[in-house]
N, C-alpha and C positions, 0 to 999 in steps of 0.2 A: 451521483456522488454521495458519499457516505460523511467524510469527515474531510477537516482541513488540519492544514498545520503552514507556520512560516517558517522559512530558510533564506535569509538572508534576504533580497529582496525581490522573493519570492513568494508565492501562498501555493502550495503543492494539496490539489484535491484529489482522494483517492478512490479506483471507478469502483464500484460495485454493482450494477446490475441496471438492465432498460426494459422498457415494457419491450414485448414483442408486437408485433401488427398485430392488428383483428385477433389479438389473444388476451387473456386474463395475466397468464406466464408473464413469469421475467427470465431474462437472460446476464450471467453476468457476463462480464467484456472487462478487458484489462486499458482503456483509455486515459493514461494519467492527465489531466489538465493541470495548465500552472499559471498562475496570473502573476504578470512584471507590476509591483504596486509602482514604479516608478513611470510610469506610462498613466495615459488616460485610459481610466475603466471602458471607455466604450469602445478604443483604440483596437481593432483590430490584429494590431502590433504588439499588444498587450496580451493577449494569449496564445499557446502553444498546449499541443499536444501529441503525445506518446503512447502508442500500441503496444504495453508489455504481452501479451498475444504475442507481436511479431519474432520474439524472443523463443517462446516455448508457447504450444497450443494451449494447454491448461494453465498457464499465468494469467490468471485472471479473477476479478471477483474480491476485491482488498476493503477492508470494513473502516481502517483505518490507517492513519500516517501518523508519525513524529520523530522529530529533528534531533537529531543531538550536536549540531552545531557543524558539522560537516555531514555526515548521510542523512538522507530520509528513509523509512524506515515504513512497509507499506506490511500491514495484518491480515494474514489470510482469514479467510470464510469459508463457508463451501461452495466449492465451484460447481458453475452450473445446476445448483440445489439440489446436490443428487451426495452428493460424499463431503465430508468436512476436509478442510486442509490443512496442514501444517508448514506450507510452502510459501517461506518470508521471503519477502523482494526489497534488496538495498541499493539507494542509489547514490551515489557519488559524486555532490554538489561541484566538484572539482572537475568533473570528467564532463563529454557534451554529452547535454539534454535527448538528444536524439540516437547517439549509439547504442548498441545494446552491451559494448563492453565497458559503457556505465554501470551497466546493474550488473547486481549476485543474487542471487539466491540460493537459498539452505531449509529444504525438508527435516522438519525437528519431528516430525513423525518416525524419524528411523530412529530413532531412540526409546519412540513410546508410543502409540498406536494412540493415546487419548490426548495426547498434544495435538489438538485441531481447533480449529474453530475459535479462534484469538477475533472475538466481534469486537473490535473498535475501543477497546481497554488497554490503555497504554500511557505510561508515562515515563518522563526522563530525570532523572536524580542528578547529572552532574557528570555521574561517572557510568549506570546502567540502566539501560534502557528495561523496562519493565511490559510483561503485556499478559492479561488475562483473559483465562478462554471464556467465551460465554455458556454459561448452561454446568459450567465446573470450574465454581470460584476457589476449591480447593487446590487448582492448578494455575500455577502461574510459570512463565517463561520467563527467565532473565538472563540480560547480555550485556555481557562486559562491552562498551564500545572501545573506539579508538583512540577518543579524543579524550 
């Protein structure tokens, strides 16, 4: 897990990468974890999880999350350490945890080939959501939300 963020009465961790066996390598994997703060932390009831994987094979690998009061809001990396992403994944606190036609996602690479690699720089103003790529602070990504 990379970063956290809270929604509601929730803390949405976003996956980014696991060692692999008997390897040096990591792998990243799309496994959103959420912990219910209303429940007891040891409570097995208390957490849940999600294979954005099981959505799209390359959905995976998010450096960071944040809220704007109804979506969460997951920042792509490079997947599998081989290519940067530009492939945001939103999910929709209203919808269930478990479908996949909770989330969207939107390649901002089709716009611009150096929109990648949004490592875990992000913040919410009220009205847009904000995210910076790493390694190109002269690039920033901003979105109008809904709320």
């Amino acid at each position: 897990m990379e970063s956290a963020c809270l929604q509601g009465k929730y803390i949405y961790f976003s996956p980014l990468y696991r060692p692999l066996p008997n390897s040096v390598a990591n792998m990243h994997h799309g496994l959103i974890v959420r912990y219910n703060t209303r429940r007891g932390f040891g409570s097995k009831y208390a957490w849940e999880m999600f294979d954005t994987m099981s959505i799209r094979s390359d959905l995976g690998g998010f450096s960071g999350c944040e809220s704007d009061g109804r979506f969460v809001y997951f920042n792509p990396t490079r997947f599998c350490s081989v290519e940067p992403s530009g492939l945001f994944l939103r999910f929709d606190t209203q919808g269930n945890f478990f479908n996949p036609a909770s989330y969207q996602t939107i390649d901002i690479k089709q716009w611009n080939p150096d929109f990648t690699d949004y490592h875990g720089y992000s913040s919410f103003d009220g009205k847009n959501m904000y995210f910076c790529a790493a390694g190109r602070a002269a690039i920033m990504a901003k979105f109008r939300t809904m709320n």
